[in-house]
Every structure is written in structure tokens, then in C-alpha cells.
VEXFIMAR-220197 format. One record per residue: residue in three letters; chain; x, z, y of N, C-alpha, C in turn. Coordinates in nm, 3 decimals, m for minus. Example, Ala and Ser with C-alpha at 12.3 -4.5 7.8 and 13.67 -1.06 7.14 Angstrom:
NODE  residu  chaine      nxx      nzz      nyy     caxx     cazz     cayy      cxx      czz      cyy
NODE     ALA       A    1.319    0.780   m0.569    1.230    0.780   m0.450    1.320    0.780   m0.330
NODE     SER       A    1.285    0.708   m0.225    1.367    0.714   m0.106    1.290    0.787    0.003
***
This chain:
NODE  residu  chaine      nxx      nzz      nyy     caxx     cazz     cayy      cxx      czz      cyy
NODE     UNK       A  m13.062   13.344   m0.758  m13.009   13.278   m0.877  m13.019   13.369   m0.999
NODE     UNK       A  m12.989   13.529   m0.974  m13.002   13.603   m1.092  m13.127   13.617   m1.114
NODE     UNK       A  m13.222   13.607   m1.044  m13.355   13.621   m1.069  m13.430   13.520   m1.129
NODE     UNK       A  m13.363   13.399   m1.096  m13.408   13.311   m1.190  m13.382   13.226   m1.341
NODE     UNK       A  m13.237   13.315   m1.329  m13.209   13.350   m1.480  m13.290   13.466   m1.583
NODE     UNK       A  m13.311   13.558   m1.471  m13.387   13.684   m1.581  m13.512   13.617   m1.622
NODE     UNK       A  m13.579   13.516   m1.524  m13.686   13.430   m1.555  m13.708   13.355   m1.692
NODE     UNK       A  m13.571   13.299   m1.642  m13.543   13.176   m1.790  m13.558   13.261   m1.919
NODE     UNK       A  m13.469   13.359   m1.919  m13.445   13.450   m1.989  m13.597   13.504   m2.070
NODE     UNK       A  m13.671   13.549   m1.967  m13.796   13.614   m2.041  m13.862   13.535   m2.095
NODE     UNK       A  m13.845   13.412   m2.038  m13.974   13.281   m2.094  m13.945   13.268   m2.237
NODE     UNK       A  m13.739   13.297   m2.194  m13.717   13.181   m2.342  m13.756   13.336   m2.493
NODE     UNK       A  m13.797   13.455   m2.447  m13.794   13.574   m2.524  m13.951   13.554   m2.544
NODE     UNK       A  m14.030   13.550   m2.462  m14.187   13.524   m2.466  m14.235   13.419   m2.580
NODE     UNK       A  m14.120   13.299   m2.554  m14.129   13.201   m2.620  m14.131   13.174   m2.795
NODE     UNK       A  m14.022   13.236   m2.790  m13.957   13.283   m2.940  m14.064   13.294   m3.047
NODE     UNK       A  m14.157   13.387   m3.050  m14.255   13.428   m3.145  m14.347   13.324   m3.159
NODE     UNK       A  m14.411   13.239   m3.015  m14.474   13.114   m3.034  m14.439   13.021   m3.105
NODE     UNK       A  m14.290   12.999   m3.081  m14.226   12.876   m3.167  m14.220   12.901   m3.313
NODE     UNK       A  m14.167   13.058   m3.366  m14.227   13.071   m3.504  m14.320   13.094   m3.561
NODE     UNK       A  m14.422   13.109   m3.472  m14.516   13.093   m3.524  m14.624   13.006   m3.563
NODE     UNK       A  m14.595   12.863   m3.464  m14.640   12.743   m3.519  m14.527   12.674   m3.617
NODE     UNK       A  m14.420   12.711   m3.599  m14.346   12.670   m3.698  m14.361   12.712   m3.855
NODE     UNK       A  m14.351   12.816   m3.860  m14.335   12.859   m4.015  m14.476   12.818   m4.070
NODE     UNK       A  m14.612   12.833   m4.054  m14.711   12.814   m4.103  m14.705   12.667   m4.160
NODE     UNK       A  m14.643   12.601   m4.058  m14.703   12.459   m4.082  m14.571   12.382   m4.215
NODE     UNK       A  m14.474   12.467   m4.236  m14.337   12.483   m4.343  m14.475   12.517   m4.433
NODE     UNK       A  m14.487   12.621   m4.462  m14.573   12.712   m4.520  m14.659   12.596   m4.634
NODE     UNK       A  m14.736   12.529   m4.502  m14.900   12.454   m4.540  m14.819   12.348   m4.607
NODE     UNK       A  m14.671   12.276   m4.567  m14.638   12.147   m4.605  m14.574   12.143   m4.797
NODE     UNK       A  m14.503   12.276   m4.770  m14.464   12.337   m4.900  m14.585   12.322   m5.019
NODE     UNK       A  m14.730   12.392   m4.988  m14.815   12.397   m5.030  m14.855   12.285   m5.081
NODE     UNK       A  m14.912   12.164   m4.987  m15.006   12.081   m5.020  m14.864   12.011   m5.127
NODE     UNK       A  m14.773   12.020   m5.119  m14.667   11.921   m5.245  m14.672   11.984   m5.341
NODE     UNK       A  m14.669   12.129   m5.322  m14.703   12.226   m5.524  m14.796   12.219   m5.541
NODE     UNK       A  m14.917   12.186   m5.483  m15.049   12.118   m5.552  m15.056   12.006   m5.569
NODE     UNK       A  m15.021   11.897   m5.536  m15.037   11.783   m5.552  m14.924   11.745   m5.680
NODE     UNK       A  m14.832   11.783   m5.699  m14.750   11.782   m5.839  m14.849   11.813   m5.919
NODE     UNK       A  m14.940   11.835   m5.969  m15.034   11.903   m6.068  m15.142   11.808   m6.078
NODE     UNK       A  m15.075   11.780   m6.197  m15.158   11.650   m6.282  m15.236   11.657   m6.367
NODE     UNK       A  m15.389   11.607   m6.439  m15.455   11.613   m6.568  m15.398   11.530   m6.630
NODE     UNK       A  m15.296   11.509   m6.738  m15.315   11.411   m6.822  m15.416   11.377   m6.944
NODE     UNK       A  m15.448   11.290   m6.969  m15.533   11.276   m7.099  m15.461   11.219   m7.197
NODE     UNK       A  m15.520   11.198   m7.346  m15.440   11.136   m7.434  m15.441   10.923   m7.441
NODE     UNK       A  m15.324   10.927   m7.413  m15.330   10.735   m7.395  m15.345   10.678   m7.501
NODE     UNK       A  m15.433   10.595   m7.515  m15.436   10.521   m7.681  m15.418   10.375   m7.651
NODE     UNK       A  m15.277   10.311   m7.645  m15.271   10.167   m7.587  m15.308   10.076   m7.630
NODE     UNK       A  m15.380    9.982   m7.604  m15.360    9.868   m7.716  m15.230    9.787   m7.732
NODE     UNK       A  m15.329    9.708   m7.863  m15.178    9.690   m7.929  m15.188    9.510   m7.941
NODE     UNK       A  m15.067    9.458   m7.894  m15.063    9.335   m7.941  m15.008    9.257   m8.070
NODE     UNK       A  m15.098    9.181   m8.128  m15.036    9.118   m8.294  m15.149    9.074   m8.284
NODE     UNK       A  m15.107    8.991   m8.454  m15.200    8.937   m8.551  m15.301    9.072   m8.607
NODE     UNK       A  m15.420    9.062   m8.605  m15.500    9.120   m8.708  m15.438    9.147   m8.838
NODE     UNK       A  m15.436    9.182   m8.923  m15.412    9.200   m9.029  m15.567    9.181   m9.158
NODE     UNK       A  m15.581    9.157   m9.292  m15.674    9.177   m9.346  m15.784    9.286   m9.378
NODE     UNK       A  m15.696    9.401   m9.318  m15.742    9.530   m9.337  m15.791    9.554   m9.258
NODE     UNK       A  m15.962    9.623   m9.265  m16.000    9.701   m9.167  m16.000    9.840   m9.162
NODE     UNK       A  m16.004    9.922   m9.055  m16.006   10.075   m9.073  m16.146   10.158   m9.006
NODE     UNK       A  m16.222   10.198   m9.090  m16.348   10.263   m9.036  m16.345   10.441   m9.030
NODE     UNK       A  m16.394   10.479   m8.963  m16.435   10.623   m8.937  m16.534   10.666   m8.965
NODE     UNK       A  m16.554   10.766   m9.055  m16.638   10.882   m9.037  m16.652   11.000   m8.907
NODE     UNK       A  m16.702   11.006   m8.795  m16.668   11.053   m8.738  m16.765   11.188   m8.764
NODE     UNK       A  m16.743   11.310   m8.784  m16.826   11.396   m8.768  m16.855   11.529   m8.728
NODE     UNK       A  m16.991   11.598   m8.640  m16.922   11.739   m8.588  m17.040   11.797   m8.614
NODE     UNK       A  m17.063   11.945   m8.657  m17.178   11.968   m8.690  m17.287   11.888   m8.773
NODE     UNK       A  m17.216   11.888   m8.816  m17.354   11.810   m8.959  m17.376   11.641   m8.900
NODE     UNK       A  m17.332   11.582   m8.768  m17.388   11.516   m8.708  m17.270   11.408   m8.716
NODE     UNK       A  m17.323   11.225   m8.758  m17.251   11.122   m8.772  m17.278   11.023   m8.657
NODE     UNK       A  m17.156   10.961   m8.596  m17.165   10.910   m8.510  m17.170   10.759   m8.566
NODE     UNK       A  m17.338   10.681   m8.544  m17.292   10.504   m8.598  m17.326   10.447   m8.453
NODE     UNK       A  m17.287   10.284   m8.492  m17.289   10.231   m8.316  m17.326   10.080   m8.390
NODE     UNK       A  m17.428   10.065   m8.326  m17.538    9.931   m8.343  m17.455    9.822   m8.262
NODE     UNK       A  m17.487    9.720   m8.358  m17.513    9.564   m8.262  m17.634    9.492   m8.350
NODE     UNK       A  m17.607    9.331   m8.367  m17.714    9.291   m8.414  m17.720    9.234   m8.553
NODE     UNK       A  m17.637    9.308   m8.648  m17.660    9.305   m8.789  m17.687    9.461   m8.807
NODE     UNK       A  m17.700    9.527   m8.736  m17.714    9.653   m8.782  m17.662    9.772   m8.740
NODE     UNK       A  m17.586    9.889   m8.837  m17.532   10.054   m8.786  m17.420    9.982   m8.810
NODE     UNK       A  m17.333   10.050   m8.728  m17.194   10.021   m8.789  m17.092   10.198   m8.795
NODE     UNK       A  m17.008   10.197   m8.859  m16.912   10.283   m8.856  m16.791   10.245   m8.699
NODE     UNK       A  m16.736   10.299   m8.597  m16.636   10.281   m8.574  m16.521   10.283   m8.612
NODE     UNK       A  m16.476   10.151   m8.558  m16.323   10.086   m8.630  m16.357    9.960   m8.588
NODE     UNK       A  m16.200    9.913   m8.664  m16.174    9.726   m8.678  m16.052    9.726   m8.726
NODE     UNK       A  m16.026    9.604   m8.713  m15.903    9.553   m8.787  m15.760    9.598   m8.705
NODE     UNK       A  m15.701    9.644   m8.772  m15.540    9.663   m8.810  m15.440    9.606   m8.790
NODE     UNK       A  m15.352    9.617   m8.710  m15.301    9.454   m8.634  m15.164    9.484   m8.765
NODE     UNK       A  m15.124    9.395   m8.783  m14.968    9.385   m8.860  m14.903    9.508   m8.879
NODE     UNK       A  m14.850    9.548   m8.946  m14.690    9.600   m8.878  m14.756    9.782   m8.853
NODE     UNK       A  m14.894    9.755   m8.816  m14.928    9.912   m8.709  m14.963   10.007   m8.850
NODE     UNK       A  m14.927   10.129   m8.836  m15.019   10.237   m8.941  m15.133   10.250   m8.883
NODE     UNK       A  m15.208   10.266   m8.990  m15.348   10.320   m9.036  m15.425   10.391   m8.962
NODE     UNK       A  m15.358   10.521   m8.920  m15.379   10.621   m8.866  m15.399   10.574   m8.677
NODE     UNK       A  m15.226   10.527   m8.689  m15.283   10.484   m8.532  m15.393   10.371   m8.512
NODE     UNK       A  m15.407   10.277   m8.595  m15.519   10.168   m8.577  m15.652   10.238   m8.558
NODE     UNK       A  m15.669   10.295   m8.630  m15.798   10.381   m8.672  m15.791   10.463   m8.494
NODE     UNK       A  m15.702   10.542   m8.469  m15.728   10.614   m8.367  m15.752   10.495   m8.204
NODE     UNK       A  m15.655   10.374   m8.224  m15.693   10.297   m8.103  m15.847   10.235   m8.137
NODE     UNK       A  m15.890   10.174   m8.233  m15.975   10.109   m8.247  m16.119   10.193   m8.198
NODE     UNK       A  m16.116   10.316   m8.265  m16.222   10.393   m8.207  m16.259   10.426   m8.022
NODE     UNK       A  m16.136   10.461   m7.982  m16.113   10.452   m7.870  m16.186   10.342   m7.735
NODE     UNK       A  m16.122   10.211   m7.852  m16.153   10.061   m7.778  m16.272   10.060   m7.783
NODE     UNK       A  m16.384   10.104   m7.879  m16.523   10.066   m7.926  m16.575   10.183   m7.862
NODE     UNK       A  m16.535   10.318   m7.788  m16.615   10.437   m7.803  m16.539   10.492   m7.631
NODE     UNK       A  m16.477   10.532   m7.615  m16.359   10.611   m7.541  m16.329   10.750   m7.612
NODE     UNK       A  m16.394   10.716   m7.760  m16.376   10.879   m7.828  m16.227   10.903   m7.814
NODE     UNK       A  m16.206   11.038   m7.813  m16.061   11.087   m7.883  m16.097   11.155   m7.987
NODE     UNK       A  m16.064   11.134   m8.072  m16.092   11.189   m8.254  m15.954   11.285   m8.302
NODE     UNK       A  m16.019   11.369   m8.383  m15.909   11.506   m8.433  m15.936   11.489   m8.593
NODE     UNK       A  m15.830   11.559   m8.635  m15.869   11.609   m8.774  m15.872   11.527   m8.889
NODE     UNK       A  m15.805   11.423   m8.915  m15.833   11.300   m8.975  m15.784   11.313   m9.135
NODE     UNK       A  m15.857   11.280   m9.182  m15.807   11.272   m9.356  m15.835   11.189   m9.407
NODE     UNK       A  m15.751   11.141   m9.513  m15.820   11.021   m9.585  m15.943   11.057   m9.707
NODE     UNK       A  m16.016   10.949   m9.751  m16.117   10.984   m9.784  m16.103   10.916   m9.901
NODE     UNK       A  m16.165   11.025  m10.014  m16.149   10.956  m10.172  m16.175   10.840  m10.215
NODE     UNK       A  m16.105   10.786  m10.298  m16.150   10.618  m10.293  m16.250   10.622  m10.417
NODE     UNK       A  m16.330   10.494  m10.382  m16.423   10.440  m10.434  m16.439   10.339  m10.394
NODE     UNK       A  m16.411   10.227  m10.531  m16.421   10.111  m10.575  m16.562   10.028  m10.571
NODE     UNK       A  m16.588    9.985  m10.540  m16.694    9.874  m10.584  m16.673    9.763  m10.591
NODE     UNK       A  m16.658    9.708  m10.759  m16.590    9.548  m10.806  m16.716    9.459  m10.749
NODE     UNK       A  m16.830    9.527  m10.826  m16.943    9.408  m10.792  m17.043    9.488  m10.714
NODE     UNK       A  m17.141    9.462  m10.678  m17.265    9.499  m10.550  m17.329    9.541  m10.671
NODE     UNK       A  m17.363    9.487  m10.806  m17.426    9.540  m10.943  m17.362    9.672  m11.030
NODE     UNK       A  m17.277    9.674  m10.974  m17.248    9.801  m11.054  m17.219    9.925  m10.977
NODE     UNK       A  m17.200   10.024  m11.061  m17.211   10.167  m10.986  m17.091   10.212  m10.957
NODE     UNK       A  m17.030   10.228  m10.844  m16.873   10.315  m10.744  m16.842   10.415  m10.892
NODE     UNK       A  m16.702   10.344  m10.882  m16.655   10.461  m10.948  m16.571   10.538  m10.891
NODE     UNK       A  m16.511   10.661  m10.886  m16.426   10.729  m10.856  m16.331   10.776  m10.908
NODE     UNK       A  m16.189   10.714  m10.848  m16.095   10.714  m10.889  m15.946   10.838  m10.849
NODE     UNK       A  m16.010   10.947  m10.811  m15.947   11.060  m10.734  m15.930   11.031  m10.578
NODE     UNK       A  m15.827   11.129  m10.547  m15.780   11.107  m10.432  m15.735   10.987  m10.351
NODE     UNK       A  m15.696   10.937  m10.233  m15.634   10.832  m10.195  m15.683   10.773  m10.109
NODE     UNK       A  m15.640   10.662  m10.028  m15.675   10.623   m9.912  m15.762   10.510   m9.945
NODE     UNK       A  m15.780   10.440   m9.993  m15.892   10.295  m10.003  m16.007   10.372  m10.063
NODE     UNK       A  m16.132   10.327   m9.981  m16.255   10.258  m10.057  m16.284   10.099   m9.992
NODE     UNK       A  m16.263   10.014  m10.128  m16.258    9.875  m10.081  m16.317    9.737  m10.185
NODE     UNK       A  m16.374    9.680  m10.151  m16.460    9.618  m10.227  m16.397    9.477  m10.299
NODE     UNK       A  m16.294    9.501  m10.319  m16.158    9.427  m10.373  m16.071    9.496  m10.450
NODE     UNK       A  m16.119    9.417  m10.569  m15.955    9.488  m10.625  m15.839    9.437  m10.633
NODE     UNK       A  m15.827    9.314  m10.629  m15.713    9.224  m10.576  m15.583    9.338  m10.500
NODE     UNK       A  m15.631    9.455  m10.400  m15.570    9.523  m10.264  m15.438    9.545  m10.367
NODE     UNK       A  m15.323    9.535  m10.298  m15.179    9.552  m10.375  m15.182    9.689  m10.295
NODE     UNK       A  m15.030    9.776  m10.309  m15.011    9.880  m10.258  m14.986    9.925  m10.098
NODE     UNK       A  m14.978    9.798  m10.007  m15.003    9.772   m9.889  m15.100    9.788   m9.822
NODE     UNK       A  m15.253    9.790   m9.921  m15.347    9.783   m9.896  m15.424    9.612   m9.865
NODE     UNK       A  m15.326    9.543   m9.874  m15.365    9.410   m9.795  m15.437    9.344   m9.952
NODE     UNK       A  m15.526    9.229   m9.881  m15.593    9.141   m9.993  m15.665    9.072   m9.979
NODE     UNK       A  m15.662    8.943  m10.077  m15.690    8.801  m10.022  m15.826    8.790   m9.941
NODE     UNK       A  m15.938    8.861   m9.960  m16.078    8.884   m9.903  m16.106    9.005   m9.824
NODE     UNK       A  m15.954    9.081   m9.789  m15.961    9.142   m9.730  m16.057    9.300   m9.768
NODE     UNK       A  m16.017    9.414   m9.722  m16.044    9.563   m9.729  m16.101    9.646   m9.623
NODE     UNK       A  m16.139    9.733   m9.653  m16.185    9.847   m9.576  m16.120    9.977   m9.601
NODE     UNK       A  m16.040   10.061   m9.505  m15.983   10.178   m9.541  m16.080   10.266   m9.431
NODE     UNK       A  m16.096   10.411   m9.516  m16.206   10.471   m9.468  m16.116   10.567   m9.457
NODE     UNK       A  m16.161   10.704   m9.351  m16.111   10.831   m9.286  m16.214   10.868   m9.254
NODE     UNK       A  m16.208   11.009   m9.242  m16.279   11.144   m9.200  m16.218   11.133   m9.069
NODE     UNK       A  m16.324   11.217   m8.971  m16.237   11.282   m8.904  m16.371   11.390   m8.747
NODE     UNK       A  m16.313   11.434   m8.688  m16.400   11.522   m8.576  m16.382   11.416   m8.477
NODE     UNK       A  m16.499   11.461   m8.387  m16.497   11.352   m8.270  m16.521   11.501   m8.182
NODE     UNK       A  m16.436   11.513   m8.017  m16.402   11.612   m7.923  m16.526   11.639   m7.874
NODE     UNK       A  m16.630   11.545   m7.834  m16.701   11.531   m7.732  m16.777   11.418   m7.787
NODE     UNK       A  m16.911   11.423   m7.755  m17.016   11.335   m7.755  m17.024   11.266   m7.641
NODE     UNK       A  m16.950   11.216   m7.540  m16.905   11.138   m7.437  m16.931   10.989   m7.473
NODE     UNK       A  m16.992   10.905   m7.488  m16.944   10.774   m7.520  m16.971   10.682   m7.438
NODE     UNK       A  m16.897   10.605   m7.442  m16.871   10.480   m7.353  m16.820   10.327   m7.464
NODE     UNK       A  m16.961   10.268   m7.459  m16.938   10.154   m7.559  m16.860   10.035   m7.518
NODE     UNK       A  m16.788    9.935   m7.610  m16.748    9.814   m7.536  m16.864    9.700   m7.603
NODE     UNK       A  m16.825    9.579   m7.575  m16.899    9.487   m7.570  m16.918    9.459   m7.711
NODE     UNK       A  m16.900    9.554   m7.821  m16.900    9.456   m7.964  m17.026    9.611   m8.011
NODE     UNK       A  m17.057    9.676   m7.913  m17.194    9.714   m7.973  m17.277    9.789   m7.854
NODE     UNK       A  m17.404    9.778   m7.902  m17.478    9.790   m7.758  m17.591    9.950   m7.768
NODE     UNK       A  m17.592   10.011   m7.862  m17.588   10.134   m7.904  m17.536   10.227   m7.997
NODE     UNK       A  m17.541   10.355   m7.967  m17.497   10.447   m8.054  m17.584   10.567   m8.086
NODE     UNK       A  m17.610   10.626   m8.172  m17.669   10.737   m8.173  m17.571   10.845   m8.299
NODE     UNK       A  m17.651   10.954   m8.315  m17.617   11.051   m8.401  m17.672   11.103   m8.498
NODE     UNK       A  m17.653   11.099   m8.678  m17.736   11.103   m8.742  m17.705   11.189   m8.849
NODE     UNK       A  m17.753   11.276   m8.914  m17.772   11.357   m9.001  m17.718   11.274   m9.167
NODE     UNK       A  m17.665   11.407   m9.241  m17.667   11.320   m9.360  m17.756   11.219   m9.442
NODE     UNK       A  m17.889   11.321   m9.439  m17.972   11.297   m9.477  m18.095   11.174   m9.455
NODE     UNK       A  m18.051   11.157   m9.308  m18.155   11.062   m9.255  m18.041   10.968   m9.274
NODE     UNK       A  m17.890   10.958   m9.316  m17.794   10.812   m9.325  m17.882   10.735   m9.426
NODE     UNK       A  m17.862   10.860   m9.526  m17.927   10.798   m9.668  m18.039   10.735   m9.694
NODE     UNK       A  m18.117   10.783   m9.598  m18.275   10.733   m9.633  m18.297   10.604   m9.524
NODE     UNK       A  m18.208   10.532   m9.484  m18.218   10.422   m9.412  m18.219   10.325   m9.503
NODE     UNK       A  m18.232   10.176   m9.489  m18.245   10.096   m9.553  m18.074   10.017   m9.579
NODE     UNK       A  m18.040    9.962   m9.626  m17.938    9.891   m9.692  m17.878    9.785   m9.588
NODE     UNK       A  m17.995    9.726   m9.569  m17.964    9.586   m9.521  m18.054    9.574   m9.362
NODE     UNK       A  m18.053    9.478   m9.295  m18.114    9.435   m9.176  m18.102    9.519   m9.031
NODE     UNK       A  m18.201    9.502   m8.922  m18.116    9.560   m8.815  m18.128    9.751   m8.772
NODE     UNK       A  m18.203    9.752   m8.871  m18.241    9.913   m8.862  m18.148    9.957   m9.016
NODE     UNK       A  m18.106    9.890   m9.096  m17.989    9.932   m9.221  m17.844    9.990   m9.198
NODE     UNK       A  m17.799   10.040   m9.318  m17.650   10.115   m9.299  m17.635   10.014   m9.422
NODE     UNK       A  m17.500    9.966   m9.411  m17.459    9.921   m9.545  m17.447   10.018   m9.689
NODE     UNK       A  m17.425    9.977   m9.788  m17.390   10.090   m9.882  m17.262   10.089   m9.903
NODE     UNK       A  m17.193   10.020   m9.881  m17.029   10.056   m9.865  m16.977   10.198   m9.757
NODE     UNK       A  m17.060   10.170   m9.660  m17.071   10.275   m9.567  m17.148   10.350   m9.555
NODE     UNK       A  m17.235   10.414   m9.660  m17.310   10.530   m9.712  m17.228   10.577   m9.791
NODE     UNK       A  m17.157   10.521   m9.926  m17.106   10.585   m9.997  m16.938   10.645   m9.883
NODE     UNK       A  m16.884   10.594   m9.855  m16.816   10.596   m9.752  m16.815   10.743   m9.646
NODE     UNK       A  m16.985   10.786   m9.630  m17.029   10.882   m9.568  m17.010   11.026   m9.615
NODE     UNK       A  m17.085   11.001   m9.763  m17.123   11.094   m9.857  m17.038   11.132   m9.935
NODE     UNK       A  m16.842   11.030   m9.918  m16.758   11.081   m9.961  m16.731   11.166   m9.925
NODE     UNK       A  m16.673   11.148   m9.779  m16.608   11.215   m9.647  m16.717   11.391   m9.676
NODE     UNK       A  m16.839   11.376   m9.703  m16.912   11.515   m9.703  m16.860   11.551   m9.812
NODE     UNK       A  m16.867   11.511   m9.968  m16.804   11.598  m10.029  m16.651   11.664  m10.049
NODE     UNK       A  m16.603   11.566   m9.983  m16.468   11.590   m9.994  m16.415   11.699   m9.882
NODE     UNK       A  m16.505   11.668   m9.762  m16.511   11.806   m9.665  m16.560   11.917   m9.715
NODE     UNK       A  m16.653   11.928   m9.836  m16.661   12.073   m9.861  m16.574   12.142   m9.963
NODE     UNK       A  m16.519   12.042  m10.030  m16.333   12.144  m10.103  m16.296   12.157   m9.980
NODE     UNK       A  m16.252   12.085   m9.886  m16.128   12.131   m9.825  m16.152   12.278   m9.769
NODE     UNK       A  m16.009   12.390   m9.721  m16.006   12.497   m9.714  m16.053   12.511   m9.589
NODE     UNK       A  m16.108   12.617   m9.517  m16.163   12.607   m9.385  m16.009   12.676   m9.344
***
């Protein structure tokens, strides 16, 4: 009987180190895989937004290295943007809308000097600083107006990543120089609302302070 206690005895001493030793590792590994798995990428969310449109649209300059981002359908280049739902600021419209049309995330945003154009016959004038260039002068201080506006912004785009939605079916990247020397109108044209629009955003980027 004592001998088969000293038995029990040694097994259960033999034993000991086995049991912690599949034990603690597998504490160890379980600990582990949960402090890695807590560890998340978030990205920045740009939700959409539900409302009425509003009259106002909001377009982007988007630009990085000398280089402008336009995005085709079948009247032509377009600027990214759209319309402005009610109620929403500027800033955020401008930042979802690009988003919706691009998956850009855009930095750096400024407004861009206004310039007027009453008639398609006469020459933009410039009226200092401020947020509208809009082809209405009707626009009250809301920006809103009966035929409706265009509010224009500067701004950097992160990444040349793009991912289009269904309201345009290319994009490319274009130099100042080659904006300008495109044609006006048809499916290879830039508008001139959105040339001058362009060539604001450049001069007005070279006051600003680096």
C-alpha cells in the first residue's frame, strides 16, 4: 500500500511540469491571438447623405504635383463634385461627393477666388477673395439661386487610387497646360467655367505660404 502511494506520488510529481507546460503556452497563444486581433485599420468614412439636392453645386480642383484630376462621361471632362443636399456645408458636400464619384480622400482644401461670368460674351472678372465662381448673379449670400451655381475649391488628392461610379466612365490626369489647350466644348472639351476655375486654384496656390 505504501508503495503504491510513493507511486501515485511520483506520477503525480512527473506529472506536474507536463500539465504546465501544455497549459501555460496555450494561456500564452490565447492571450495573443485577442491582442492582435483588437488591432484595427480604420479609414476615413465619408457617409452619404440623405435630402433634397439643393441648387448649388460643389466642384474640385483636385491637384498634386502639377497634375489635375478630370473624369469623363459623354458630354465631356468633368471636374469632381455634385450637388449639395440642403442644410449640408460646402466643405462636407464637396468632400462626400468626390468620394461617391472617385473613392478619393482629398486634403488641403481652400476656397478659390471668385470669378463671375454674367454672360458667355464677356470677360471673368475678378472680384477678390471668396468662395463662388458662378455664372449667376442672382446667388444671395447663401450661395443659392434661381438657375442655380457652382462653388469651386482647391484641394490635394492622397493617392491616385481611383475607383469610378456610374456617372463617369473615365478619368485621367492632366497638366496645366494641356487643360488649356483643349477645346471648350464637345466630347474631348473642358468647359471654360472650369478652366478658369483651374487656372484660379493655380494662381491662387502660388501666393499661398508653403
Amino acid at each position: 500500500m505504501q508503495k503504491l502511494f510513493e507511486n501515485w506520488r511520483r506520477l503525480l510529481k512527473e506529472g506536474a511540469p507536463f500539465g504546465a507546460g501544455t497549459n501555460v503556452p496555450t494561456l500564452a497563444g490565447t492571450q495573443g491571438t485577442a491582442k492582435g486581433s483588437s488591432v484595427v485599420t480604420h479609414t476615413a468614412n465619408v457617409e452619404p447623405v440623405a435630402g433634397k439636392d439643393s441648387s448649388q453645386a460643389v466642384k474640385a480642383v483636385l491637384e498634386r504635383n502639377g497634375q489635375v484630376i478630370l473624369l469623363k462621361n459623354d458630354e465631356g471632362w468633368d471636374l469632381p463634385g455634385g450637388h449639395r443636399k440642403e442644410g449640408e456645408d460646402p466643405v462636407t458636400a464637396l468632400k462626400r461627393e468626390v468620394y461617391e464619384e472617385t473613392q478619393m480622400q482629398i486634403t488641403d482644401i481652400i476656397e478659390i477666388t471668385d470669378i463671375t461670368v454674367a454672360d458667355e460674351n464677356e470677360e471673368p472678372s475678378t472680384e477678390g477673395p471668396g468662395l463662388k465662381i458662378t455664372i449667376d448673379n442672382s446667388a444671395d449670400k447663401t450661395g443659392e439661386a434661381e438657375g442655380g451655381n457652382k462653388v469651386f475649391f482647391g484641394g490635394k488628392y492622397l493617392k491616385d487610387d481611383v475607383s469610378l461610379s456610374d456617372e463617369h466612365y473615365k478619368y485621367d490626369f492632366f497638366s496645366l497646360e494641356d487643360i488649356n489647350e483643349m477645346p471648350d466644348e464637345g466630347k474631348h472639351g473642358l468647359s471654360k467655367e472650369y478652366k478658369q476655375a483651374i487656372n484660379a486654384y493655380f494662381e491662387q496656390a502660388q501666393d499661398m505660404p508653403l
